[in-house]
N, C-alpha and C positions, 0 to 999 in steps of 0.2 A: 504494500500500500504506500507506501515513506517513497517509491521510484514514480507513482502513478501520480501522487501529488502535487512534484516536481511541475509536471505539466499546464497545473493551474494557477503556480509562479508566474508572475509578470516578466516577463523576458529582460525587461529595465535591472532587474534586481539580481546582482552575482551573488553566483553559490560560493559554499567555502566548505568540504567536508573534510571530516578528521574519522579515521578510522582506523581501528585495531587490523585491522588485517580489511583488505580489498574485497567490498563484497557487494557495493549499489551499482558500479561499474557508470556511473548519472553521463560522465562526458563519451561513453559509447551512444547514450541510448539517446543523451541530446549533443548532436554536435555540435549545433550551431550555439549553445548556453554558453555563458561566461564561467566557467566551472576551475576549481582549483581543487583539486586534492591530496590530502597529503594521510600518512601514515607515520608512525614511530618505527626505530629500527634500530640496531645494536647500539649505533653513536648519536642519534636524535633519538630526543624526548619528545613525547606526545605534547608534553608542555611547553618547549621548542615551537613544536610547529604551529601550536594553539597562535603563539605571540607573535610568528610571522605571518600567521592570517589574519590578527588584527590591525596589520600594519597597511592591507591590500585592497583597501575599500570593498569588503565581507558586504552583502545585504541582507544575508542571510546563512546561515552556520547551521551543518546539519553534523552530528553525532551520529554514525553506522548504529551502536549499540552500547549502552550505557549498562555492561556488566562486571567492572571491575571499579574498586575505588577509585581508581585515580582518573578513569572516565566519566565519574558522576563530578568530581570539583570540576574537571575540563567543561562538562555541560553547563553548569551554575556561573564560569565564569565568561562562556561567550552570550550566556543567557542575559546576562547582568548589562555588560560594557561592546561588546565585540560585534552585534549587528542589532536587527532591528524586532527580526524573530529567529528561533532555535528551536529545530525539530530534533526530536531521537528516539530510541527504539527501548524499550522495556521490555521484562515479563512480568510485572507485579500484577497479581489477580484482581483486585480491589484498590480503589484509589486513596485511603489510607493506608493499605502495606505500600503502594509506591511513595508514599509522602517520606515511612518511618524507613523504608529501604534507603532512600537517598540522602535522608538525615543521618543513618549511620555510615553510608559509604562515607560521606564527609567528616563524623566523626572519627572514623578511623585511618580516613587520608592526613587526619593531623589539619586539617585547614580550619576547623572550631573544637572547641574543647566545651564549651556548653550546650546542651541537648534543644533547650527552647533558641538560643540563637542561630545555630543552624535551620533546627523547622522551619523558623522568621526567613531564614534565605531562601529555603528551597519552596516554600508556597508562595513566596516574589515573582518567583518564574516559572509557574506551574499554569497556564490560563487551562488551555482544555487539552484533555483524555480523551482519548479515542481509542477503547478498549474493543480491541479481536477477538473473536474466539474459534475455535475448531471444534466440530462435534465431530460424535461415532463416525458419521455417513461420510466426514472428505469435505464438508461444507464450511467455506472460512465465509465470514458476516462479520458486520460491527455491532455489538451487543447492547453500545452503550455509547453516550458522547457526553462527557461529566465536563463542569464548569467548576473552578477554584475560586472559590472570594475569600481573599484575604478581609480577619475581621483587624477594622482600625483601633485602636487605643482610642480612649476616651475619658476624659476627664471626670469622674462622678463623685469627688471629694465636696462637700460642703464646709460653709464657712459660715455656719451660723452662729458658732460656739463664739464668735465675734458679739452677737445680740443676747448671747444669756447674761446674766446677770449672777449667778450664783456659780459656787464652784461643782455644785452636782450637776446641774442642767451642762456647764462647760466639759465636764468631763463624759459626761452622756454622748452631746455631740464627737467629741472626740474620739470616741470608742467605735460609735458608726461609722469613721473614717477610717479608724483602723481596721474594723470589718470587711470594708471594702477593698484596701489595701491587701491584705493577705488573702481575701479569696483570687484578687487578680495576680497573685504571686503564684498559690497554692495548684488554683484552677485556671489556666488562661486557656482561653478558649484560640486557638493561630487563626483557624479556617473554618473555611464550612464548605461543604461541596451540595452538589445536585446536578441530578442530569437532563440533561438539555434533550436530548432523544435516545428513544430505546425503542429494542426491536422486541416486538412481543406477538407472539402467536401468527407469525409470517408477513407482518407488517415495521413498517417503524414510524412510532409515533411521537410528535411533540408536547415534551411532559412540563418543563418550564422554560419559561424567554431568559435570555439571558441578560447579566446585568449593564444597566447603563452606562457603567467604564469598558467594558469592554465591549460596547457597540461602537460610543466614542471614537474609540481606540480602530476600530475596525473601518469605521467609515473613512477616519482619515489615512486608509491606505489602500486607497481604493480607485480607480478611474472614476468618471461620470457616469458611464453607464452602469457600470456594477453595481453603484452608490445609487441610483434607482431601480434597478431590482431588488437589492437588498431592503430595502426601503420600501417595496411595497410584500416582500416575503414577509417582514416583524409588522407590518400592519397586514396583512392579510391571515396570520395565521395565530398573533398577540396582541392586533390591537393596537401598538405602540405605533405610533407617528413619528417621522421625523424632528429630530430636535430642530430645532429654530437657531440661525445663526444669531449673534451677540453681533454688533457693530457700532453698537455705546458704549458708552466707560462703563454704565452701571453692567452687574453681570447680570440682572433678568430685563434689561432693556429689550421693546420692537425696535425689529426696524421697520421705519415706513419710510415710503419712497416718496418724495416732494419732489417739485418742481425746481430745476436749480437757476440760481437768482444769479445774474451776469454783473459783475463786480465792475462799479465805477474806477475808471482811473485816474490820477488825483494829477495835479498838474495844470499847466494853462490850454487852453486849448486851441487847436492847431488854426494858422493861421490860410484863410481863403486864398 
């Protein structure tokens, strides 16, 4: 599927793949693409060749298959910095074992040493899952198409213990801050998932729209035409409308279109 994809790549936008061993073969199957790839080998590191493809105007950065440690930091950090999107290849069955698989690949590549800091990275770069499967019969399908929302921090400290008056009522509110403080220590919630379609009973159906960052995100990479079909796929099938471009300072500003008014020129005027 990762070869087939390739195809629906904007031709504008150069590939950059890294791979354990040669196996998409992407510059046979398109010749004419802008393709670079490279491989590790006795005397180059994989993380060598990562830093000479960030050097080569990357627009995108694909990973063969993210099955060794030090392939999962290589994915997180061209995810991060090195192009615009980053595809790759898994077997995690469920999209929580993929989250905690590449938290510990990382943990054990030595690039974080804290369990919630790494999660924090690797659901940065996680938007959607597009889970495979194979049954008994030989039939490969996509089972599932999961969306990642990272959940934001949020401030929910009060500061009322400012208006009590007494030292019990001060210490009450206090307490509640500290409640809140170590459940978000204790219990932090990183992400949330859902999925966007699933295949059920020989169809595939759409189960939730997905979120407004990342339609965002989506529309602006996108031509004109695509950006009106896509735009009438989320309203035909969610409901959602197109967002409204902003062209005021304020950020829920219209725009309305007036009449534009031809500017006097200041000066004497031109002699007959």
């Amino acid at each position: 599927m990762l070869m087939a994809m390739i195809e629906n790549i904007y031709e504008t936008m150069n590939l950059r793949i890294t791979e354990t061993a040669f196996e998409l073969h992407l510059r046979k199957i398109y010749p004419t693409r802008n393709i670079l790839s490279m491989r590790e080998t006795e005397t180059v590191s994989g993380q060598e060749c990562l830093d000479v493809q960030k050097k080569t105007d990357g627009s995108v950065n694909i990973i063969g298959e993210v099955a060794t440690d030090p392939v999962a930091s290589w994915m997180i950090q061209s995810a991060q910095v090195a192009s615009k999107f980053t595809l790759f290849t898994h077997h995690a069955k469920t999209f929580p074992d993929l989250v905690i698989a590449l938290r510990n690949s990382m943990l054990r590549a030595g690039v974080f040493k804290d369990e919630k800091t790494a999660e924090e990275q690797v659901v940065q770069v996680l938007n959607f899952d597009i889970h495979l499967v194979k049954d008994f019969r030989g039939r490969r399908y996509i089972e599932r198409i999961t969306e990642c929302i990272p959940v934001e921090e949020k401030n929910e400290y009060s500061y009322a213990y400012r208006k009590e008056k007494t030292l019990e009522g001060k210490l009450d509110k206090f307490m509640d801050n500290a409640t809140v403080f170590f459940s978000k220590t204790t219990n932090k919630e990183l992400y949330k998932y859902r999925n966007i379609l699933e295949y059920q009973d020989g169809n595939y159906i759409l189960t939730n729209p997905i979120t407004e960052t990342n339609i965002k995100e989506m529309r602006n990479n996108m031509d004109e035409s695509d950006v009106e079909d896509f735009d009438d796929f989320l309203e035909r099938n969610w409901g959602i409308k197109p967002p409204k471009e902003n062209y005021g300072e304020e950020e829920n500003s219209d725009f309305i279109s007036q009449p534009v008014e031809t500017k006097k020129k200041r000066g004497r005027k031109p002699k007959i």
